[in-house]
N, C-alpha and C positions, 0 to 999 in steps of 0.2 A: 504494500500500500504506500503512497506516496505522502508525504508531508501532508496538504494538503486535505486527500480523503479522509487520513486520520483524526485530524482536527473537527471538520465538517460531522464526520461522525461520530466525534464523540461529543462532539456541541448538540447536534438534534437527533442523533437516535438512529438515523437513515439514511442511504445512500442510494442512488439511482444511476444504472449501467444501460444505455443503448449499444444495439447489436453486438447482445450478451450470445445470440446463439445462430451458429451457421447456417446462414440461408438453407442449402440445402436438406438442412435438419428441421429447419422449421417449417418447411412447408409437409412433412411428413406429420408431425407435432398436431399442426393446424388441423390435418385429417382425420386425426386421431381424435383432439377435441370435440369436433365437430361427431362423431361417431358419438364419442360421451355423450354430448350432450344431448343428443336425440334420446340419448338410453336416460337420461337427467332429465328430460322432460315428460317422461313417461310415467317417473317418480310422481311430476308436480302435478299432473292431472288428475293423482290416485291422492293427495293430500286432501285434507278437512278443510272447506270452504274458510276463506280468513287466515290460512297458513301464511305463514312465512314465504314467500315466493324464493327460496333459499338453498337448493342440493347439492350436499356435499355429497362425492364419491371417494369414500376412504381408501386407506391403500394401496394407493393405485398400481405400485411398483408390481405386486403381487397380482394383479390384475390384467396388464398391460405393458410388458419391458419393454415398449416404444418410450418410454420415457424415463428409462437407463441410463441411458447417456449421459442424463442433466444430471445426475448424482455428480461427476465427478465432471463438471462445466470446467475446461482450462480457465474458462471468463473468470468464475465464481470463486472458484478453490482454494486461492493466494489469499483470499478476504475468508476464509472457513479457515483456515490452516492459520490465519496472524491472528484470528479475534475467539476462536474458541478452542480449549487447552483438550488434549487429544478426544477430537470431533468423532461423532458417531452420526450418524442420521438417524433423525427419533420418530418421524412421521411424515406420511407423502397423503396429500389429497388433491383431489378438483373440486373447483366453488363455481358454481353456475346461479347465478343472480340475476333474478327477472325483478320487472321492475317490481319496486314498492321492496324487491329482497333487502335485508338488513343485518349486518351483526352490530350487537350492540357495544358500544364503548368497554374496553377491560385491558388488564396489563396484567405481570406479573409482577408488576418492581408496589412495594410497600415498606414505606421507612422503619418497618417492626417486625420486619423480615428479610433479614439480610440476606439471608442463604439464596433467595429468589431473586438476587438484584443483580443488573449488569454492574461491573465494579472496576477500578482499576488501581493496579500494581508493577507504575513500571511500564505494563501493559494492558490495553481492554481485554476483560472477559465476558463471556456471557453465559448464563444455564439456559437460556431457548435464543439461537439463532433464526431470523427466518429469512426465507427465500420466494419471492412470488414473483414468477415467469408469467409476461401477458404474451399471451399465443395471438389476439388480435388488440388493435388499438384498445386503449381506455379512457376516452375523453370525458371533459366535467359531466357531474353529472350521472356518470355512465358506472358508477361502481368503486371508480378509484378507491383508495384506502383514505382514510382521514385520520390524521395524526396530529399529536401536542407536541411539535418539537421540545426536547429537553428535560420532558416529562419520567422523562426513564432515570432521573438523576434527582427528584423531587425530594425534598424535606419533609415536606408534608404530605397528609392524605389529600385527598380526590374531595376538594366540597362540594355539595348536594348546590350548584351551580350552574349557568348558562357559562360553558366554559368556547362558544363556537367562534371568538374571536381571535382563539389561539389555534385552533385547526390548519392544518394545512390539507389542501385534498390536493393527490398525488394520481397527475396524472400518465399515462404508460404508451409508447411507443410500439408498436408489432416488435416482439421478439426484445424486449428490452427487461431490464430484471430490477425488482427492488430487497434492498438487501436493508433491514433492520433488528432492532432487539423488540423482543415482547416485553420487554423491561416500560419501554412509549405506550402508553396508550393509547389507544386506536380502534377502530371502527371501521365501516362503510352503510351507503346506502346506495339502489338504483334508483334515481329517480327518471331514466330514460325509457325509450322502448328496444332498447338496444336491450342484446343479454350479455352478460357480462362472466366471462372466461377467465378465471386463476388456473395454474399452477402451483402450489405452495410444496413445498420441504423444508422441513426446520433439521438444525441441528443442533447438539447437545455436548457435555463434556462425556468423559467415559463412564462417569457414575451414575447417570440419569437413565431409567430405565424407559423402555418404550410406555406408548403411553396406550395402543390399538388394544392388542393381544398378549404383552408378554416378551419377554427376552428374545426368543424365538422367532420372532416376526418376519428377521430377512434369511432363517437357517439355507432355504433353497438356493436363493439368488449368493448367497454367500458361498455356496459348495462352486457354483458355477463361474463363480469369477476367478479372474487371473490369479496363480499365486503372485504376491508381492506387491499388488497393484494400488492403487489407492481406490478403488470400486471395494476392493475385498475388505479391506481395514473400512471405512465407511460402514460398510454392512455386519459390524463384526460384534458379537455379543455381547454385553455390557455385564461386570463383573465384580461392581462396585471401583476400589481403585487399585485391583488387578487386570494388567494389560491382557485381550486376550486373541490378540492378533499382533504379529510388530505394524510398529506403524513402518511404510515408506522411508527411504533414505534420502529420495531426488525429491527435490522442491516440486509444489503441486503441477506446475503449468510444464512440466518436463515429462509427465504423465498421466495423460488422460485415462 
């Protein structure tokens, strides 16, 4: 990370990458979504009137290894490897948001809970990395995420307040990537007729257990990746702070 990024991000919390992901990968990606989401709108038609207009698709890794590759993004990886101490990937979903869809405001950073805070020593860390890939634009309006810059470093609690003049809504690029802490709090809503497409991946230190199913989650996708690789160590079982893969020896962007 350069001067610069690091600063930026550890002043608001976020960071935002244009053409994070190789054209020719993204237009496979897009097909892929767009498959989802057909299968996501099928969900929303079978929901209780006044739902949530909101479908997440968990898992998705285990569902769908067209979306493999972004595990270990050469883009991504040097900003996973400098901001979170030996990285694991904790959860993969897709988020299809029609309009009126909404998550509501929440964080994990609380000044009475340290253990849950981005922190720094020296260097940034974090206990929840995350990563959300826009597969198509995400103009105002249109879903973007909404964030309190700085929020992730707060003193104080959240007051029971009209806080929307600190918001930032973050808007996304085809194939561009936003890289934050859940430590920010944050949100979205559509208020378009557009639907609106995430990617998201978080990641985690080695002690933090999955959050789906269990330790277990990537055992398959782990047997099948390279030895040595940075896909396999990503994928690799969590053991509290017993290693239980080596990590890589070559910096991240030397191997995807």
């Amino acid at each position: 990370m350069t001067p610069e990024e690091l600063y930026r991000y550890d002043l608001t919390g976020y960071l935002l990458l244009e053409n994070a992901i190789d054209p020719v990968y993204l237009k496979e990606l897009q097909e892929r979504m767009n498959h989802w989401e057909a299968q996501a709108h099928k969900l929303l038609l079978n929901q209780d009137e006044g739902a949530n207009p909101d479908i997440m698709i968990e898992d998705i890794l285990n569902k769908d290894e067209a979306f493999l590759r972004l595990v270990v993004n050469p883009v991504v990886l040097p900003y996973i490897d400098a901001m979170v101490s030996r990285p694991r990937l904790k959860s993969t979903w897709l988020d299809f948001k029609w309009k009126g869809g909404a998550t509501g405001y929440h964080s994990n950073h609380t000044p009475h809970n340290v253990h849950n805070q981005y922190h720094f020593h020296g260097q940034i860390y974090h206990n929840l990395f995350q990563v959300f890939y826009a597969i198509k634009d995400i103009g105002p309006g249109e879903g973007g995420l909404k964030l309190l810059p700085g929020s992730h470093k707060a003193n104080y609690q959240v007051p029971d307040a009209d806080l929307s003049d600190l918001e930032v809504e973050i808007t996304m690029k085809t194939g561009s990537v936003l890289l934050f802490t859940h430590d920010a709090r944050h949100g979205s809503l559509n208020t378009s007729e557009k639907v609106r497409q995430v990617l998201i991946f978080t990641y985690c230190p080695q002690e933090i257990s999955n959050s789906y199913v269990g330790d277990s989650l990537y055992e398959q996708l782990f047997e099948k990746a390279e030895e040595g690789s940075w896909l396999k160590y990503l994928l690799r079982r969590p053991h509290g702070f017993l290693q239980t893969y080596p990590k890589p020896t070559g910096r991240p962007y030397e191997d995807g």
